[in-house]
Every structure is written in structure tokens, then in C-alpha cells.
N, C-alpha and C positions, 0 to 999 in steps of 0.2 A: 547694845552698848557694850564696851570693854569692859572684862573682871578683871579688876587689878589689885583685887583682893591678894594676899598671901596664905590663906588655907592651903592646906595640900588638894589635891583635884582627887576625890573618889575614880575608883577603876570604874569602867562602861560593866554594864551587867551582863553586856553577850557575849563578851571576851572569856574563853575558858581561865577556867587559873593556872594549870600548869604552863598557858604560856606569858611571856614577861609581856608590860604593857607595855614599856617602850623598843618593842622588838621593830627593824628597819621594814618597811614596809615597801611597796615598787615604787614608789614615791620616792623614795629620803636613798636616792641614789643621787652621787657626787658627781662630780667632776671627770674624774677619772674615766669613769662607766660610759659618761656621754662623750668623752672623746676615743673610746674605745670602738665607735661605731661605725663601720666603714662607710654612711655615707657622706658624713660628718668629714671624716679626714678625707675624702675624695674631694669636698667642697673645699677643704682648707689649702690641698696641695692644690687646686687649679686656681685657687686665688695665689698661693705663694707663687705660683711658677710664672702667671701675669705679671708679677711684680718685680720678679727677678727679670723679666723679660724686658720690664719699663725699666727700670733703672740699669741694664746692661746698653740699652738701643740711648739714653742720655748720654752714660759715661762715653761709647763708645762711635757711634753714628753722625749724634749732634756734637 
């Protein structure tokens, strides 16, 4: 079940101290980072360039 308590949340006890608990971890990557990925934007530009392709062969063909 959800704690929806308001306590503050004790630290994990295998977590050294000198480092912060809520330090980013490979996880709590944004946005940015995932469009940073070349296969990501390979994927993105071969959809945009179908689409510029559709809509130039409408404006222009038909």
C-alpha cells in the first residue's frame, strides 16, 4: 500500500554518508540526454523527412 504519510523518509543504511541521498542516478536522466542519442534522432529525422515528403507530393503532385 502507499505511505502517504508526511514523516521525513530515513536515509537507506548502505548509502555511504559522504554522498547526498538524492544524488541523480542513471535513471533520473531527462529529456535532453534521451534526445542526445543518435539513434533516437536518426529515428526522428527519417520520420520527419517522410513527412516533409507527404506533404510536399499533396502540396505539389496532387
Amino acid at each position: 500500500m502507499l505511505d502517504t504519510s508526511r514523516d521525513p523518509v530515513p536515509a537507506p543504511a548502505d548509502v555511504p554518508p559522504d554522498v547526498p541521498v538524492d544524488a541523480p542516478g542513471e535513471e533520473a536522466r531527462g529529456c535532453l540526454y534521451a534526445l542526445s542519442q543518435p539513434p533516437l534522432m536518426i529515428f526522428l529525422g527519417v520520420i520527419g523527412c517522410l513527412l516533409l515528403v507527404a506533404a510536399v507530393h499533396d502540396l505539389f503532385v496532387l
